[in-house]
PyMOL Python script that loads the backbone (N, CA, C, O; Angstrom):
from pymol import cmd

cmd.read_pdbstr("""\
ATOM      1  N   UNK A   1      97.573 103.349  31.740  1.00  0.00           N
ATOM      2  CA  UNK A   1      96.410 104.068  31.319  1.00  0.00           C
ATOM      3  C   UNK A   1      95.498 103.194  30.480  1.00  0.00           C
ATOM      4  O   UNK A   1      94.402 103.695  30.232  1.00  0.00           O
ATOM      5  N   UNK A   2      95.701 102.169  30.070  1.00  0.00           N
ATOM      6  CA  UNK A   2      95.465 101.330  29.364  1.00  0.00           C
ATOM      7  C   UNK A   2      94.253  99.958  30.478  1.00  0.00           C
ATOM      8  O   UNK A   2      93.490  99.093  30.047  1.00  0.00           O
ATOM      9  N   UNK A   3      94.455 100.189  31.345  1.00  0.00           N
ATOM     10  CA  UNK A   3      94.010  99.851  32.433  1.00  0.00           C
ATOM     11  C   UNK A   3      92.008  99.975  32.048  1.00  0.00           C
ATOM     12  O   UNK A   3      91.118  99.172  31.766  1.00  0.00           O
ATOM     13  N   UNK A   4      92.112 101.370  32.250  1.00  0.00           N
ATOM     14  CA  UNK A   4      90.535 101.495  31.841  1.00  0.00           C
ATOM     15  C   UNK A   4      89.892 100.387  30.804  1.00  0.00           C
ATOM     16  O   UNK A   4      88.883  99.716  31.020  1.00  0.00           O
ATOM     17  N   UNK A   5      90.632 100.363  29.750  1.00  0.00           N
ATOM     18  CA  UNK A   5      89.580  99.661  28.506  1.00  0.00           C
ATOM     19  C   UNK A   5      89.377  97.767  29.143  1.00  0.00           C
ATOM     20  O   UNK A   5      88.398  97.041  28.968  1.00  0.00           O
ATOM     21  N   UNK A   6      90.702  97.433  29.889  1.00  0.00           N
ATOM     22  CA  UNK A   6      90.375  96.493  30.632  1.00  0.00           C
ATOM     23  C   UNK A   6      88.927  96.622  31.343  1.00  0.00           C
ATOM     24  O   UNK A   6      87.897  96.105  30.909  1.00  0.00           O
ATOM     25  N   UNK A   7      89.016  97.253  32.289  1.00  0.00           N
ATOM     26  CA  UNK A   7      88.022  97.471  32.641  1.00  0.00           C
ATOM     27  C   UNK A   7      86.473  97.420  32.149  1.00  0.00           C
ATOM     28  O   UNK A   7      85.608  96.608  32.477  1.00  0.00           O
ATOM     29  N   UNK A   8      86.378  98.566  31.234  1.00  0.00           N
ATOM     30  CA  UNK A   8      85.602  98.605  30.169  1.00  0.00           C
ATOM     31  C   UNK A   8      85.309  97.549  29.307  1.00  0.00           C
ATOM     32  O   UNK A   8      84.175  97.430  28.842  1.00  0.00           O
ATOM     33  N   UNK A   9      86.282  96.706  29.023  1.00  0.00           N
ATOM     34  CA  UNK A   9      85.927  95.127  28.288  1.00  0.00           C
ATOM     35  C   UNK A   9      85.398  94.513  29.025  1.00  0.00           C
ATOM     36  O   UNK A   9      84.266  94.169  28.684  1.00  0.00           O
ATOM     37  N   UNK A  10      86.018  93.927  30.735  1.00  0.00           N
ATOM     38  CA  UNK A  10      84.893  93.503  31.963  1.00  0.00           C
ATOM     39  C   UNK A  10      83.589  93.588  32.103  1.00  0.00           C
ATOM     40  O   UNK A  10      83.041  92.721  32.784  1.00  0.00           O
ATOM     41  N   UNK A  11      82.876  94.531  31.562  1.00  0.00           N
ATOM     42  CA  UNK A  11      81.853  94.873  31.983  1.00  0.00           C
ATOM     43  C   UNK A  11      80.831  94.461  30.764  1.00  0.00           C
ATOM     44  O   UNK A  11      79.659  94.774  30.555  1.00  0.00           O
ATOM     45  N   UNK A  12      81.798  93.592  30.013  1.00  0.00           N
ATOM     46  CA  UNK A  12      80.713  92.692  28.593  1.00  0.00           C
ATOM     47  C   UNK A  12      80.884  91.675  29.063  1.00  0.00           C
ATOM     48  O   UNK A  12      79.876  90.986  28.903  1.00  0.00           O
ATOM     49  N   UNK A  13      81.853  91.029  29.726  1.00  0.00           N
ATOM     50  CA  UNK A  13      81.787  89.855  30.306  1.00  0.00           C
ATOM     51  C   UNK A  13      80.513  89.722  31.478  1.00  0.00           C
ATOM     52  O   UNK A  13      80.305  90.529  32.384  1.00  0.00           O
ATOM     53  N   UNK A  14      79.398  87.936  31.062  1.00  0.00           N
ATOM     54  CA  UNK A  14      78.787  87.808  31.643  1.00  0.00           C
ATOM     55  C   UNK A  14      79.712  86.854  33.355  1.00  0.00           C
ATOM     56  O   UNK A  14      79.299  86.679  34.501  1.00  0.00           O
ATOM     57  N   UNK A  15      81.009  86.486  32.668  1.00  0.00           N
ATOM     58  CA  UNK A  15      81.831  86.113  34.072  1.00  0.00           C
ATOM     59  C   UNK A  15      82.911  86.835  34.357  1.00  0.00           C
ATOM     60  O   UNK A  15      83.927  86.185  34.602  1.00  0.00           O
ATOM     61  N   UNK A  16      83.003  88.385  34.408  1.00  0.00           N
ATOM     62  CA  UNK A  16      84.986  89.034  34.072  1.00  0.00           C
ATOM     63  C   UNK A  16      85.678  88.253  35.617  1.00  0.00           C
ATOM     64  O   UNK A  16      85.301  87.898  36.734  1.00  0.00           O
ATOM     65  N   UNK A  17      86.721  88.290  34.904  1.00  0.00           N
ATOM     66  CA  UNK A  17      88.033  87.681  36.191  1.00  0.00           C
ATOM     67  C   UNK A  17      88.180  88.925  37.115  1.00  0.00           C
ATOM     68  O   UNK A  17      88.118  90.143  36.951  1.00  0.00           O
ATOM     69  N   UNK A  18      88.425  87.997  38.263  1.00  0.00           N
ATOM     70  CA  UNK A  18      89.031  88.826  38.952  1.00  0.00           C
ATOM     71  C   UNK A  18      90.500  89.825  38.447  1.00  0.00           C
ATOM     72  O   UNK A  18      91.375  89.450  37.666  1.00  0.00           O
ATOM     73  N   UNK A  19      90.422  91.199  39.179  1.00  0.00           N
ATOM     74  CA  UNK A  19      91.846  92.075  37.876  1.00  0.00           C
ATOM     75  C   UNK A  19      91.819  92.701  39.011  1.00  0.00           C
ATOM     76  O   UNK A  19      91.029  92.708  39.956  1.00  0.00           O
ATOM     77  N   UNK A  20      93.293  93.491  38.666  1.00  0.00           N
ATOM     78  CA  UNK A  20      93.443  94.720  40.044  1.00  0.00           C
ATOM     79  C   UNK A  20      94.356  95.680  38.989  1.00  0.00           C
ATOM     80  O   UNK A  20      95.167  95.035  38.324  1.00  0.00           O
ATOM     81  N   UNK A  21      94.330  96.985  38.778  1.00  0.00           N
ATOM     82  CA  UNK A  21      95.408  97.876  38.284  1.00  0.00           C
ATOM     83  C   UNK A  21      96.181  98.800  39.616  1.00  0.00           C
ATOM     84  O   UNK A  21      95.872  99.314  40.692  1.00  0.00           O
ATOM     85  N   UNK A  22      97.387  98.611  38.725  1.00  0.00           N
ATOM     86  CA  UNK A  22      98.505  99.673  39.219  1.00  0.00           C
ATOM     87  C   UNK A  22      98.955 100.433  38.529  1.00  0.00           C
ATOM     88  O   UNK A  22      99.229 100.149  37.363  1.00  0.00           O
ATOM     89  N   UNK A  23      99.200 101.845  39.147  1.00  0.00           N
ATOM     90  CA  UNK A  23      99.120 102.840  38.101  1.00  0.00           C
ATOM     91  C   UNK A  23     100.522 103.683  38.846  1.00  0.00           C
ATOM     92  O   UNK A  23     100.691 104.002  40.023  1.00  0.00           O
ATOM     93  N   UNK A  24     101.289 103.855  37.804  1.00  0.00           N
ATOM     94  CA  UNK A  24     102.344 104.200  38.449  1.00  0.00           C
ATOM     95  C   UNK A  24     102.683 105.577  38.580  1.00  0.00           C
ATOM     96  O   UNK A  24     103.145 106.083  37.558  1.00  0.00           O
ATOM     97  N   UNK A  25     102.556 106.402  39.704  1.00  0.00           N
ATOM     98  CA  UNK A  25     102.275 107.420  40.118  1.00  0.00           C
ATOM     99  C   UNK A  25     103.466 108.802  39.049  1.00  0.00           C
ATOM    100  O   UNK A  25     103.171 109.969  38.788  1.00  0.00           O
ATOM    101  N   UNK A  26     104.688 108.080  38.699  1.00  0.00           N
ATOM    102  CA  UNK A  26     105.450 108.617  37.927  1.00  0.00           C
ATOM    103  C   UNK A  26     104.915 109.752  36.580  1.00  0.00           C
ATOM    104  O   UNK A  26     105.483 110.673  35.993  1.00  0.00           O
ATOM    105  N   UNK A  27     103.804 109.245  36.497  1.00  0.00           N
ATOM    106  CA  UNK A  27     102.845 110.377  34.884  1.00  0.00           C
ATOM    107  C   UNK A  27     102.214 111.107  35.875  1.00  0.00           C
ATOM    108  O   UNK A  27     101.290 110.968  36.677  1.00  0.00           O
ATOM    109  N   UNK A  28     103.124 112.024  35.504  1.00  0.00           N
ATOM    110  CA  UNK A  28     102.405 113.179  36.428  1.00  0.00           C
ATOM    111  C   UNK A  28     101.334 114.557  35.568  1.00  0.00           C
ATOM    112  O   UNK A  28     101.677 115.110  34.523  1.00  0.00           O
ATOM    113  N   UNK A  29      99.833 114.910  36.462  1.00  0.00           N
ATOM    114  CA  UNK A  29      99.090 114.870  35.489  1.00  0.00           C
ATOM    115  C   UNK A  29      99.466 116.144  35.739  1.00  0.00           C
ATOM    116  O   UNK A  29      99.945 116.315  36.860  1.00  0.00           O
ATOM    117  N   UNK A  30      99.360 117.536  34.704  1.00  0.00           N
ATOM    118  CA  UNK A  30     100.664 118.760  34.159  1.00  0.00           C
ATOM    119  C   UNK A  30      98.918 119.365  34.055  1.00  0.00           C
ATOM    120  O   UNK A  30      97.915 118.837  33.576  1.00  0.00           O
ATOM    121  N   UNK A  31      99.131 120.660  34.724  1.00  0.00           N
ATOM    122  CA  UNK A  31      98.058 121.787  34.296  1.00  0.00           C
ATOM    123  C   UNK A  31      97.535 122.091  32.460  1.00  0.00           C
ATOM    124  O   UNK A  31      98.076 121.458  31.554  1.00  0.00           O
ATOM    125  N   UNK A  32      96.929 122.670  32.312  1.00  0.00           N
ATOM    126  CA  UNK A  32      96.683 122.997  31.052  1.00  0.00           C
ATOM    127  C   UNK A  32      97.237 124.422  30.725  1.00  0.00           C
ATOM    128  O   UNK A  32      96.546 125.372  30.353  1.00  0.00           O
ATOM    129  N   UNK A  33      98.597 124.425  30.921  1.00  0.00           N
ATOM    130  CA  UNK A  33      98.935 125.915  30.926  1.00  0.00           C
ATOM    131  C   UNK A  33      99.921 126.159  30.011  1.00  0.00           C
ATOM    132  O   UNK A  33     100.275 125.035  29.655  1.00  0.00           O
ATOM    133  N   UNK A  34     100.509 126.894  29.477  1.00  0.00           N
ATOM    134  CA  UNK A  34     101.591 126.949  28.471  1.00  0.00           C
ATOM    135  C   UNK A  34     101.013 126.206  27.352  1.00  0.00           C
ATOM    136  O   UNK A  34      99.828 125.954  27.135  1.00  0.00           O
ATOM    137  N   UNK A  35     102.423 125.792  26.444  1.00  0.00           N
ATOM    138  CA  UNK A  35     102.246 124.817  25.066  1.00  0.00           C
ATOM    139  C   UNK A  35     101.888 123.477  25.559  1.00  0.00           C
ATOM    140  O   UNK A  35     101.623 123.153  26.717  1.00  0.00           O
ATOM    141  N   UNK A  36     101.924 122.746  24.494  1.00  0.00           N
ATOM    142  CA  UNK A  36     102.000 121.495  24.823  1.00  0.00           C
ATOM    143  C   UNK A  36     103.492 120.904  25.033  1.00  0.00           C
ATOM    144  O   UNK A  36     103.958 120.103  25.843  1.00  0.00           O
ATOM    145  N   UNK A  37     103.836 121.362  24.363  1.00  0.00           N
ATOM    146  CA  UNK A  37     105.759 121.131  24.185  1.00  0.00           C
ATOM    147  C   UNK A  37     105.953 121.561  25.423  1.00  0.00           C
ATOM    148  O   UNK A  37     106.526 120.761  26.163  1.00  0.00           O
ATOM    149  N   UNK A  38     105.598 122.751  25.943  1.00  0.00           N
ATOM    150  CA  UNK A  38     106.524 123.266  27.360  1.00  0.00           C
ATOM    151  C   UNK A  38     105.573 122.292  28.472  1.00  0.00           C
ATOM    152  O   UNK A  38     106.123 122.045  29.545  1.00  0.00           O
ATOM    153  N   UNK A  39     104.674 121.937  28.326  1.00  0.00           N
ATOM    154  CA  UNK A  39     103.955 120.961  29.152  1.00  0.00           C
ATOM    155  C   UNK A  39     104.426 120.036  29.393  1.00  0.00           C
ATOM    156  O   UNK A  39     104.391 119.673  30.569  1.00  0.00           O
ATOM    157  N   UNK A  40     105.223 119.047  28.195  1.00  0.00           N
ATOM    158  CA  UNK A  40     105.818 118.079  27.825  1.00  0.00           C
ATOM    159  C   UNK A  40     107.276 117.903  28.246  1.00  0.00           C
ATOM    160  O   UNK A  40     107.745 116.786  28.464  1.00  0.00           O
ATOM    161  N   UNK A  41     107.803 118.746  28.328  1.00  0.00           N
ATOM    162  CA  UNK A  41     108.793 118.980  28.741  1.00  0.00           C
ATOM    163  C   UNK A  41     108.945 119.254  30.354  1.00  0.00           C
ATOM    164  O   UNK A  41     110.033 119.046  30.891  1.00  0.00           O
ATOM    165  N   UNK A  42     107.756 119.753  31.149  1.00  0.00           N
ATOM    166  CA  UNK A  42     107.304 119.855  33.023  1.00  0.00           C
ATOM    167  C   UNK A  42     107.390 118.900  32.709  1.00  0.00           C
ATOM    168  O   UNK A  42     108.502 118.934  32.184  1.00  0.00           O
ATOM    169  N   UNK A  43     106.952 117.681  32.572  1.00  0.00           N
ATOM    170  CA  UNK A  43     106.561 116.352  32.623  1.00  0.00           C
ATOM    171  C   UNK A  43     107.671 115.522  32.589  1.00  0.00           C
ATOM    172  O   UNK A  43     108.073 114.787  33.490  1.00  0.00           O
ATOM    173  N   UNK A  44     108.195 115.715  31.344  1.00  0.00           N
ATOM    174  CA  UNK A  44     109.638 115.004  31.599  1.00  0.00           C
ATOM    175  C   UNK A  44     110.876 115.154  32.459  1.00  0.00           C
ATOM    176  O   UNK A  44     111.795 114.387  32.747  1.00  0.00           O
ATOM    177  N   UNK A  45     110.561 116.496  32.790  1.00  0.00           N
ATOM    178  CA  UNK A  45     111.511 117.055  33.885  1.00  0.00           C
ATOM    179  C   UNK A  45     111.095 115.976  35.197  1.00  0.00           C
ATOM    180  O   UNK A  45     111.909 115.084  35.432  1.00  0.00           O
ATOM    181  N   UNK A  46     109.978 116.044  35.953  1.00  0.00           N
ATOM    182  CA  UNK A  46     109.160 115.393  36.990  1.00  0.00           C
ATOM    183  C   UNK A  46     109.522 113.751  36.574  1.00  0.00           C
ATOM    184  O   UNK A  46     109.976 112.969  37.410  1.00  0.00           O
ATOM    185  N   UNK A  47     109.295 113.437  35.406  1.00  0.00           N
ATOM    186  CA  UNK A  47     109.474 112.018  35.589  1.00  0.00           C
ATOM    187  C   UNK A  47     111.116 112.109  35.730  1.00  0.00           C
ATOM    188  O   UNK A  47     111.426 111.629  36.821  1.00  0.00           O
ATOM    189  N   UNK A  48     111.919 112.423  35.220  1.00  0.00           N
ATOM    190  CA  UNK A  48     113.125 112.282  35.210  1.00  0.00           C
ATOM    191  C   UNK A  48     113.788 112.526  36.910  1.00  0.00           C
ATOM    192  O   UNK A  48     114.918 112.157  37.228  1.00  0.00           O
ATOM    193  N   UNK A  49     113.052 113.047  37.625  1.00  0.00           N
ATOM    194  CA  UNK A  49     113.473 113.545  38.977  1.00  0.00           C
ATOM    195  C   UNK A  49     112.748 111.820  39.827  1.00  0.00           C
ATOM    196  O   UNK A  49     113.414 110.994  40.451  1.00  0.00           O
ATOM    197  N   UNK A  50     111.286 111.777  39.539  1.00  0.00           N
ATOM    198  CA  UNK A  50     110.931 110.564  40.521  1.00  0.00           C
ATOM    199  C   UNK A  50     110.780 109.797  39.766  1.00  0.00           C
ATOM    200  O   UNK A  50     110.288 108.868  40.406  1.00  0.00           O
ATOM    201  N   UNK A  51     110.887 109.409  38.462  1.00  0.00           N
ATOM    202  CA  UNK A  51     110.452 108.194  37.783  1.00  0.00           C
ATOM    203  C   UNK A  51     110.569 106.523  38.235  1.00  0.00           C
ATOM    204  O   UNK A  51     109.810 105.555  38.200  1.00  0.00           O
ATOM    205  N   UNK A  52     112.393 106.861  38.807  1.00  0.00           N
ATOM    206  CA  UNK A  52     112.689 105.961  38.960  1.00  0.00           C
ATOM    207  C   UNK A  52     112.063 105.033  40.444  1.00  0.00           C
ATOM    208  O   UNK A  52     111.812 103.830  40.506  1.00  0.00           O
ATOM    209  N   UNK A  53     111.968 105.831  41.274  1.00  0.00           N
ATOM    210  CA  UNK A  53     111.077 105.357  42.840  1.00  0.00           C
ATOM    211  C   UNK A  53     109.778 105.522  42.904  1.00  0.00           C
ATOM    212  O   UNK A  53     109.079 105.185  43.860  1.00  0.00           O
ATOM    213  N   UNK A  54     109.298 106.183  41.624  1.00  0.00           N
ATOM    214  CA  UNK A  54     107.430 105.615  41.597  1.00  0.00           C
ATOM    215  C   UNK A  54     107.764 104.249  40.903  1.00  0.00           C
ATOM    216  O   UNK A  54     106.821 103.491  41.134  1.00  0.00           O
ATOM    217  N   UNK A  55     108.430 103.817  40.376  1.00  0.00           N
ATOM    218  CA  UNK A  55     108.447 102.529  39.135  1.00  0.00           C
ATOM    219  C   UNK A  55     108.638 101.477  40.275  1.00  0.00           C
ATOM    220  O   UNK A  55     108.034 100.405  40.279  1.00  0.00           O
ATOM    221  N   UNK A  56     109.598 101.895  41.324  1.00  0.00           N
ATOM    222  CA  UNK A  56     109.758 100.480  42.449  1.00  0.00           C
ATOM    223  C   UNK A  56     108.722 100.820  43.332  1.00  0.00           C
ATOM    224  O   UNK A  56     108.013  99.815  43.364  1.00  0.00           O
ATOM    225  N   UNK A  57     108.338 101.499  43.915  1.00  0.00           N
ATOM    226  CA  UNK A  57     107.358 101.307  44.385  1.00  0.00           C
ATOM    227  C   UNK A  57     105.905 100.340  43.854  1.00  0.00           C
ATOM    228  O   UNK A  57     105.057  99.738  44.513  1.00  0.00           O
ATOM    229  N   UNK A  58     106.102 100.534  42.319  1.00  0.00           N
ATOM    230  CA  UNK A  58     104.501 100.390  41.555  1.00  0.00           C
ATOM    231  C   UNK A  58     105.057  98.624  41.136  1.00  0.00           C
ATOM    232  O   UNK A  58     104.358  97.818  40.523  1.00  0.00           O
ATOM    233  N   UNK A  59     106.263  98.401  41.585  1.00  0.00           N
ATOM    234  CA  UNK A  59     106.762  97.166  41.485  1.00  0.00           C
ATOM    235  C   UNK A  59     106.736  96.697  42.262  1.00  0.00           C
ATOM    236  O   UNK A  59     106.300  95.548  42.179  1.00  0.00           O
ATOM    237  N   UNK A  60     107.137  97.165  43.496  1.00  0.00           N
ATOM    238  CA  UNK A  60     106.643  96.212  45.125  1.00  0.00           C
ATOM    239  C   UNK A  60     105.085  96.168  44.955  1.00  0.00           C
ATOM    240  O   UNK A  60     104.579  95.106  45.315  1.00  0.00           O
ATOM    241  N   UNK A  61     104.111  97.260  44.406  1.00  0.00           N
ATOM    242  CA  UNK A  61     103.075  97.022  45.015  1.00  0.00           C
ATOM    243  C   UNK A  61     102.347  95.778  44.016  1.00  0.00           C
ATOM    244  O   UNK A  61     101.217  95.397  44.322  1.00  0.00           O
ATOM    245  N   UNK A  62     103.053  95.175  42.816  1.00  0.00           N
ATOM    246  CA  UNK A  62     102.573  94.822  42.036  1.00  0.00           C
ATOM    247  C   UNK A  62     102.956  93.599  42.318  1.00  0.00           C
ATOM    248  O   UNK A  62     102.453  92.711  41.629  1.00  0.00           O
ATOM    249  N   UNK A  63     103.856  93.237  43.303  1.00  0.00           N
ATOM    250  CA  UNK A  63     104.350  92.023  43.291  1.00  0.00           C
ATOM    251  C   UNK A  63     103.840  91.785  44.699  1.00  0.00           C
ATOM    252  O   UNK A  63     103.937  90.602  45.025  1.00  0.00           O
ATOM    253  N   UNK A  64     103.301  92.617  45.664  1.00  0.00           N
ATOM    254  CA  UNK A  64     102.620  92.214  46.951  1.00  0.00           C
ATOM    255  C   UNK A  64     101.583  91.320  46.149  1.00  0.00           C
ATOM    256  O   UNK A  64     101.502  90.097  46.260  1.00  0.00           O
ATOM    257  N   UNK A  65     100.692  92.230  45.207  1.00  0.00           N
ATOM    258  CA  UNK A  65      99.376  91.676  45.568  1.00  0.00           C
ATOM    259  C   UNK A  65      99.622  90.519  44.526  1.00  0.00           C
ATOM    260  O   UNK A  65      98.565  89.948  44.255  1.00  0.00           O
ATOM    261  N   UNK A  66     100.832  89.962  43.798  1.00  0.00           N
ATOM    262  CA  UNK A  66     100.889  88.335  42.944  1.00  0.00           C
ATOM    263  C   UNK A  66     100.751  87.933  44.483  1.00  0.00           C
ATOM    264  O   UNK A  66      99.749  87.485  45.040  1.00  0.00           O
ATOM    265  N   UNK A  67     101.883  88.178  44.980  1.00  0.00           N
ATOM    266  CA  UNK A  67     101.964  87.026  46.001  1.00  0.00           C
ATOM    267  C   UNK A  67     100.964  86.827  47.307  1.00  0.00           C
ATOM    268  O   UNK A  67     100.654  85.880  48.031  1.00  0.00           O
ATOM    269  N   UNK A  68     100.619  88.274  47.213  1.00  0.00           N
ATOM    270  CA  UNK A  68      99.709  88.253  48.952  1.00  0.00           C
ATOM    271  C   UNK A  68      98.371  87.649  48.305  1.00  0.00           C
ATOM    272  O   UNK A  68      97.392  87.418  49.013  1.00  0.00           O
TER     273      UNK A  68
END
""", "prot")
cmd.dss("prot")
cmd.show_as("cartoon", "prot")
cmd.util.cbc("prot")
cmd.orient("prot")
């Protein structure tokens, strides 16, 4: 998520580098419904179920584009 301000710093640069983000599909974005705690808790449930195969995935895709 941190990604953006990269971005956002780029755009003072009169040369920014080439950049690419990966965002790992695992933060899953939770309605505005209930508490925040019971929100927090959907969330951790969801990451705890796919966390682990959005993270390799967001790792193959991160290591295609070093190498490709």
């Amino acid at each position: 998520m941190d990604d953006a301000a990269l971005a956002l710093t780029c755009t003072t640069l009169a040369d920014p580098p080439a950049w690419v983000s990966v965002r790992n599909a695992s933060d899953p974005q939770i309605p505005s419904v209930g508490t925040l705690p019971e929100q927090a808790k959907q969330a951790a449930k969801i990451y705890e179920q796919y966390g682990y195969w959005t993270t390799v995935n967001s790792a193959i895709t991160t290591w295609a584009l070093i190498v490709g």
